[in-house]
GULUM-447924 format. One record per residue (C-alpha): residue in one letter; x, y, z. Coordinates in Angstrom, 3 decimals. Layout:
REM GULUM-447924
+------+----------+----------+----------+
! resn !        u !        v !        w !
+------+----------+----------+----------+
!    a !        X !        Y !        Z !
...
+------+----------+----------+----------+
***
This chain:
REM GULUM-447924
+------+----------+----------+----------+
! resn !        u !        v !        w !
+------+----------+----------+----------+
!    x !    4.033 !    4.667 !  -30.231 !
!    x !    4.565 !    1.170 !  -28.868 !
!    x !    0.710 !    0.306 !  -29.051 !
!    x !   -0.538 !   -2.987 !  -29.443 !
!    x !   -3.013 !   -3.352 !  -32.460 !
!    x !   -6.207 !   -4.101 !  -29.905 !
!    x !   -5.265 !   -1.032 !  -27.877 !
!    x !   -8.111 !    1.250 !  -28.235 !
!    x !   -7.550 !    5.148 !  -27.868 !
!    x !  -10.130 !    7.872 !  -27.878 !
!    x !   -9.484 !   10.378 !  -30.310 !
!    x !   -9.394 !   13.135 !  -27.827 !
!    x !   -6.797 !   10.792 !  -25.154 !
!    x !   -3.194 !   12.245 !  -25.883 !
!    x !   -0.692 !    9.662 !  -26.314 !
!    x !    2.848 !    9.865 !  -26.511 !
!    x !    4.373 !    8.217 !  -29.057 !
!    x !    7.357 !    6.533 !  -27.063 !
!    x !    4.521 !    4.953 !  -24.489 !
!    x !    4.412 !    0.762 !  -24.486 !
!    x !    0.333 !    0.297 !  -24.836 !
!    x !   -0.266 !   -3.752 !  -24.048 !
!    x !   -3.058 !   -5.951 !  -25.813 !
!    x !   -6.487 !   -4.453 !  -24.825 !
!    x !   -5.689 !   -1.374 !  -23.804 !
!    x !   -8.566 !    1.426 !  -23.074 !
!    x !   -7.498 !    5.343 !  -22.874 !
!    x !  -10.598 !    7.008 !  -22.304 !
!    x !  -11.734 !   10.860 !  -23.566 !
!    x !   -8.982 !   13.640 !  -22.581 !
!    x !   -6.624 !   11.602 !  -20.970 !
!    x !   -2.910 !   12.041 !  -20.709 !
!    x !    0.030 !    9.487 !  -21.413 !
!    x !    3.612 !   10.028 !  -21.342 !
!    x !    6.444 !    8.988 !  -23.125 !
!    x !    8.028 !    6.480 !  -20.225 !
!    x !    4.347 !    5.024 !  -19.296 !
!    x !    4.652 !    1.331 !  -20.055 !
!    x !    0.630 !   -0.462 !  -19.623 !
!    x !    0.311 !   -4.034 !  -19.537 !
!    x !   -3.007 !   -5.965 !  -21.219 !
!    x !   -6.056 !   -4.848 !  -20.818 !
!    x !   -4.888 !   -2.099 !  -19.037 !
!    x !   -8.181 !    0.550 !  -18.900 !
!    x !   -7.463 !    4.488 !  -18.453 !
!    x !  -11.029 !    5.941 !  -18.213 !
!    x !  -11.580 !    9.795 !  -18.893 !
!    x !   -9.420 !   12.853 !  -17.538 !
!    x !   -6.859 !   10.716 !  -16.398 !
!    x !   -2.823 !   11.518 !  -16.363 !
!    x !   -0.375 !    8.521 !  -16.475 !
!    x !    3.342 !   10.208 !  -16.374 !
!    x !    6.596 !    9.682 !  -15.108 !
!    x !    8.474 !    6.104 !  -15.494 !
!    x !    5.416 !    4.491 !  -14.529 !
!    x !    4.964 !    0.804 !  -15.231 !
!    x !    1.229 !   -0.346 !  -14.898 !
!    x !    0.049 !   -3.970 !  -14.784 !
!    x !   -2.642 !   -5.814 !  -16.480 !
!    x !   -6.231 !   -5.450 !  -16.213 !
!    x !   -5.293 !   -2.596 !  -13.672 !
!    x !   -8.345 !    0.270 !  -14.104 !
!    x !   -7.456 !    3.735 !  -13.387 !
!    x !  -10.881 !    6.179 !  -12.936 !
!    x !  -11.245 !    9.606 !  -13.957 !
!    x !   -9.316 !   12.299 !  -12.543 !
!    x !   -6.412 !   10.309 !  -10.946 !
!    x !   -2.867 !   11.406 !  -11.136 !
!    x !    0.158 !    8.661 !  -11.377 !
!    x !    3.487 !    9.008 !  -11.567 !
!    x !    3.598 !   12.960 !  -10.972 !
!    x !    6.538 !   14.058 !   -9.429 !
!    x !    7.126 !   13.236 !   -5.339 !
!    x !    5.974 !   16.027 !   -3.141 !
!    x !    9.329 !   16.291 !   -1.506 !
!    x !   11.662 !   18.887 !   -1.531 !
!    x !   14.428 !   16.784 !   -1.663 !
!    x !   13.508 !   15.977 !   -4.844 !
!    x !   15.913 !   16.958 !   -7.493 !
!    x !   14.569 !   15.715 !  -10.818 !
!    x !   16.323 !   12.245 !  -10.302 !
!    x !   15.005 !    9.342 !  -12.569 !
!    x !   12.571 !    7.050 !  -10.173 !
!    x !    9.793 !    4.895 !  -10.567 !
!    x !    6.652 !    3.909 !   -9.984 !
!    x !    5.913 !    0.243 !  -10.616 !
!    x !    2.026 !   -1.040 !   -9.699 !
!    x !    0.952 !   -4.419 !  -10.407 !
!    x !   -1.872 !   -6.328 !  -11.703 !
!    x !   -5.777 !   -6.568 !  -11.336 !
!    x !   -5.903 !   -3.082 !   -9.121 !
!    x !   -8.878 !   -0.640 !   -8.502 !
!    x !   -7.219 !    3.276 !   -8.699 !
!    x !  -10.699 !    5.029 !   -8.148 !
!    x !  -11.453 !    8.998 !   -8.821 !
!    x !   -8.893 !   11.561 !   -7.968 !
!    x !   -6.386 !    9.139 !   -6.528 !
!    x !   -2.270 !   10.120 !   -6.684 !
!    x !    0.480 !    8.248 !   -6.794 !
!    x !    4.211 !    9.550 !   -6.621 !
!    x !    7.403 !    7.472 !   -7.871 !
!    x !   10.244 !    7.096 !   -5.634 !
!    x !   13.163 !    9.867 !   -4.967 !
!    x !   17.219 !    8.703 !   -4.508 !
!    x !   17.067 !    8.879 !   -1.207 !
!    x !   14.349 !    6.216 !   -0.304 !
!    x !   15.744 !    3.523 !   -3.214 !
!    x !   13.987 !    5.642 !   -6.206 !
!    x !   10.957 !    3.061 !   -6.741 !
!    x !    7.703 !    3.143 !   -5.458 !
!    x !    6.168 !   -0.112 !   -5.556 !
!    x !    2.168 !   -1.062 !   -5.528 !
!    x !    1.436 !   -4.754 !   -5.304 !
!    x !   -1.402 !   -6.579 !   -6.991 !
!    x !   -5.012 !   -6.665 !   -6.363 !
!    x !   -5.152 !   -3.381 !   -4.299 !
!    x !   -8.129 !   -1.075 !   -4.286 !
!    x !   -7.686 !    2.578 !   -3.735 !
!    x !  -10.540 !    4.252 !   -3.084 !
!    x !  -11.502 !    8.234 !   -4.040 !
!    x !   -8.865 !   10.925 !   -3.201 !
!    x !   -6.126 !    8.696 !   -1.061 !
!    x !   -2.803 !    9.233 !   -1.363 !
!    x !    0.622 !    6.809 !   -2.256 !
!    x !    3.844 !    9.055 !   -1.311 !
!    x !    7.236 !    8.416 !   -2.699 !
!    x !    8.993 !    5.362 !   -2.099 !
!    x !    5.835 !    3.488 !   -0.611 !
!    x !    5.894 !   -0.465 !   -0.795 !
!    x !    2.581 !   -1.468 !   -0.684 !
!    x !    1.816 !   -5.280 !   -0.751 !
!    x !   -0.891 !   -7.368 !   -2.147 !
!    x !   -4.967 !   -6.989 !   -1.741 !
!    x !   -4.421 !   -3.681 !    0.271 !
!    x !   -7.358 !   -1.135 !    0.495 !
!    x !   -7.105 !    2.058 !    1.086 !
!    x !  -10.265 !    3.874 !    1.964 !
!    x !  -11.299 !    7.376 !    0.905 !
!    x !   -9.171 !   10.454 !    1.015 !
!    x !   -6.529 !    8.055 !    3.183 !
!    x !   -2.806 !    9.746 !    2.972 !
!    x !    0.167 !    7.013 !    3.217 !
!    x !    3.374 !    9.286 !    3.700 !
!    x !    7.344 !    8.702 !    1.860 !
!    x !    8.726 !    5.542 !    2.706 !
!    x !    5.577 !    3.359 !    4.174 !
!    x !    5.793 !   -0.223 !    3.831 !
!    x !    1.878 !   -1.418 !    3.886 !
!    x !    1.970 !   -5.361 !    3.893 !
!    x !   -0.205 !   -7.711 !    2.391 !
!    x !   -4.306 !   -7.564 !    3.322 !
!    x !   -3.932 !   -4.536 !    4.765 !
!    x !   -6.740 !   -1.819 !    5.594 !
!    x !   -6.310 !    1.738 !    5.813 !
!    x !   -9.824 !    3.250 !    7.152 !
!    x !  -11.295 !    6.927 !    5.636 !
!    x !   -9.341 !   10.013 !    6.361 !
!    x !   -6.750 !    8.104 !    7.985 !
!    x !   -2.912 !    9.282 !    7.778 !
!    x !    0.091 !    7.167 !    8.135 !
!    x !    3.058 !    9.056 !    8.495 !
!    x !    6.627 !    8.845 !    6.782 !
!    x !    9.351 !    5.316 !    7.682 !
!    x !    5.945 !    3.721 !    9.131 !
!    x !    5.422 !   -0.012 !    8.817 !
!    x !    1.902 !   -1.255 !    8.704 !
!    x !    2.196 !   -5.676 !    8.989 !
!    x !    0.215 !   -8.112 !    7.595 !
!    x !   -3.205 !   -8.396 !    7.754 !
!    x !   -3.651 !   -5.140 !   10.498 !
!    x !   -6.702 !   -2.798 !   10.141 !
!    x !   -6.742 !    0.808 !   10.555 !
!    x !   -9.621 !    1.993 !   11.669 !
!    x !  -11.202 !    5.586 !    9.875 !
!    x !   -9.877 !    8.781 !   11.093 !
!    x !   -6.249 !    7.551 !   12.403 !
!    x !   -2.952 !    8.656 !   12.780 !
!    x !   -0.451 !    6.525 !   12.747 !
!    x !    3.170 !    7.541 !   13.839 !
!    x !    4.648 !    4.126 !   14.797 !
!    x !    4.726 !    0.427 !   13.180 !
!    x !    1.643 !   -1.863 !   13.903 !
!    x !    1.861 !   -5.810 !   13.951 !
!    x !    0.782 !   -7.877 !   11.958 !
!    x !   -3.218 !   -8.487 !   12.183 !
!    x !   -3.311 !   -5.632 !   14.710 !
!    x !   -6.301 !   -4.083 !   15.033 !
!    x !   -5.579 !    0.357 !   15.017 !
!    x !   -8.124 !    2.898 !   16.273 !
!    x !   -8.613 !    6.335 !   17.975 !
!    x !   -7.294 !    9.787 !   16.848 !
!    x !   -3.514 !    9.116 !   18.012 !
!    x !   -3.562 !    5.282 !   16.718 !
!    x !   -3.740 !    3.082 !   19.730 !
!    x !   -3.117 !   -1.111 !   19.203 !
!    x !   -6.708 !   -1.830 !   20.587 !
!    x !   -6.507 !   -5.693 !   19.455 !
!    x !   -6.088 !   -8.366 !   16.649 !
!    x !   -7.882 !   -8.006 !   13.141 !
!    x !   -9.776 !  -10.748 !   14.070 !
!    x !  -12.975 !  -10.666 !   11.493 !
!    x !   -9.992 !  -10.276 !    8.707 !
!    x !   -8.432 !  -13.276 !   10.033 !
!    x !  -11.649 !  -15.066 !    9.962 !
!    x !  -12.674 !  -14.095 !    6.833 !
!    x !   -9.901 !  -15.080 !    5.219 !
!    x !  -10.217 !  -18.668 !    6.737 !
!    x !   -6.723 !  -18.809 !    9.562 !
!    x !   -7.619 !  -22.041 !   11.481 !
!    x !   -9.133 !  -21.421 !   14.911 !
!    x !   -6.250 !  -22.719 !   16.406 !
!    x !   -3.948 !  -20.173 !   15.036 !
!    x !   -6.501 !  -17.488 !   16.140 !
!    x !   -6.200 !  -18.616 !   19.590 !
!    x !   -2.407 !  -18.528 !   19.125 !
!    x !   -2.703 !  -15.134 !   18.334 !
!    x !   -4.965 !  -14.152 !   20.979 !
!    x !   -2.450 !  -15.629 !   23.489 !
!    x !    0.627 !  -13.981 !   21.994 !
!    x !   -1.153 !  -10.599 !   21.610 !
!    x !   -2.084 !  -11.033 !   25.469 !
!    x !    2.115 !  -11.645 !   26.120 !
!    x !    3.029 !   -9.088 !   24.381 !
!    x !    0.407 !   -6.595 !   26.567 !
!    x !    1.363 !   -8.080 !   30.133 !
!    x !    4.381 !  -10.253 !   30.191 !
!    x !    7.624 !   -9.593 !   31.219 !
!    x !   10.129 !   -7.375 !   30.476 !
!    x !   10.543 !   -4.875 !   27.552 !
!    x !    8.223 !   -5.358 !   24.289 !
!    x !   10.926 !   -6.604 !   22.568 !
!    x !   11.776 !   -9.116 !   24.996 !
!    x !    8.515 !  -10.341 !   25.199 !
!    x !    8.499 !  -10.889 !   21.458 !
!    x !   11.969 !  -12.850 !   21.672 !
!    x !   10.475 !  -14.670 !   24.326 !
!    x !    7.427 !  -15.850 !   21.438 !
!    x !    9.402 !  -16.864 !   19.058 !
!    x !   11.261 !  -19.415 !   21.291 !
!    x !    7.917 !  -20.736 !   22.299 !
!    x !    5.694 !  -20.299 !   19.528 !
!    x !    4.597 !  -23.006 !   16.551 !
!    x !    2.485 !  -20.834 !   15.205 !
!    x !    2.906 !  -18.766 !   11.658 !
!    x !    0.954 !  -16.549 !   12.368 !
!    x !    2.721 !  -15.595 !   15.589 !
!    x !    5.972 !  -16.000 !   13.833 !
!    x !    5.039 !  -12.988 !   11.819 !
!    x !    4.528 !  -11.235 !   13.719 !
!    x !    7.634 !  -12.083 !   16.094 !
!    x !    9.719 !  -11.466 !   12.864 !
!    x !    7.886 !   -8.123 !   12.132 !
!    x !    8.803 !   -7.264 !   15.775 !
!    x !   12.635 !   -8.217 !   15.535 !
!    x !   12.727 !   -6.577 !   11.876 !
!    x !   14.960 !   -3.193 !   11.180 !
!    x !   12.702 !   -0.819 !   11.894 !
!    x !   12.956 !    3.201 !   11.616 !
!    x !   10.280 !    3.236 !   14.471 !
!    x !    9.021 !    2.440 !   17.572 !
!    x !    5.810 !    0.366 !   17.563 !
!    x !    2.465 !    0.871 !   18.678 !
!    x !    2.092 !   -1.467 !   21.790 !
!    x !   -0.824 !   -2.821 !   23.429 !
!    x !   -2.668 !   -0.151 !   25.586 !
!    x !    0.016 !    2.659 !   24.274 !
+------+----------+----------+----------+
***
């Protein structure tokens, strides 16, 4: 075993010996390690957890009791191909949370960023990249092959199917399906995941300049009643736009994309 002196294991944790432990390291009573599990500092691992697969984990991440990472995907496809699952620093994994590593046919990594918090029972599918600060709310399900941008929200009981894109900043509001790509600070609500706005207390909160906001406000406004096709009306932004913020989300909009998107009033 690769364990750093200060690691601390219980006596009842099982440990394989080919696992990296980093400096600080807490495994908790009757949980499980494997042999590819790499942990960075001050990783903790409370009770009843399982940490498999090629999983790489980074510091001063805390995983609570009963979660499962880096099981096998739940995909058929799946033929026992090495994959990954890589999550970064400083993130919450909270009771009974899973998280699958990539398959070959979505790049074979799936990637968590840093500072997340994943709340009890959600779900991170194969070949997921999810970006920094994201939350993920209780019992939550983000299909194969999301990409979940920085600041994201994903509300309780919410499900975001396979190939989605979820931009920057954008809220989903509890008890959502989502089945095509939302902007950047969009605001996402009802059953069938309707665009009903811009994220605007998340943009405040986190301080965007009130000019920006009104930016935003305007281009959200274009995109629901200008001219032309969506995508023409999000060309048409970025021509006129000296906004960031609106760039985003003109760039999100022009992106390769294995959807449609959710448009305002859709």
């Amino acid at each position: 075993m690769s364990a750093h002196p200060k690691a601390q294991i219980h006596p009842s944790a099982l440990v394989d010996p080919e696992a990296t432990l980093g400096e600080g390291c807490v495994i908790g009573p009757f949980s499980i390690i494997g042999p590819q599990v790499v942990l960075g500092d001050r990783v903790e691992v409370k009770s009843h957890v399982i940490v498999t697969g090629d999983t790489r984990i980074g510091d001063e991440t805390v995983i609570f009791p009963f979660a499962v990472v880096g099981e096998v995907p739940q995909d058929l496809k799946y033929q026992g191909e090495d994959s990954q699952l890589i999550i970064g620093a400083r993130n919450r994994i909270r009771e009974h949370v899973t998280m699958n590593p990539g398959t070959k046919g979505g790049g074979g990594i799936t990637r968590i960023g840093d500072d997340g918090l994943f709340m009890a029972g959600c779900h991170i599918a194969h070949d997921a990249q999810v970006g920094n600060r994201v939350i993920v709310v209780n019992n939550a399900a983000v299909a194969g092959h999301c990409v979940l941008e920085d600041d994201v929200i994903i509300g309780g009981l919410s499900g975001i199917h396979q190939w989605v894109r979820i931009g920057q900043g954008a809220i989903v509001g509890a008890l959502t399906m989502v089945t095509n790509d939302v902007i950047p600070y969009g605001l996402v609500q009802a059953p069938r995941g309707e665009l009903d706005g811009l994220n605007l207390v998340g943009l405040k909160r986190r301080g965007v300049p009130r000019a920006d906001i009104t930016a935003l406000r305007a281009a959200f406004q274009m995109l629901a009643q200008g001219e032309g096709t969506f995508q023409e009306r999000a060309h048409r932004l970025g021509e006129e736009t000296d906004s960031d913020y609106v760039r985003n989300i003109v760039d999100f909009i022009t992106g390769q994309s294995d959807r449609s998107f959710l448009t305002p009033g859709s």
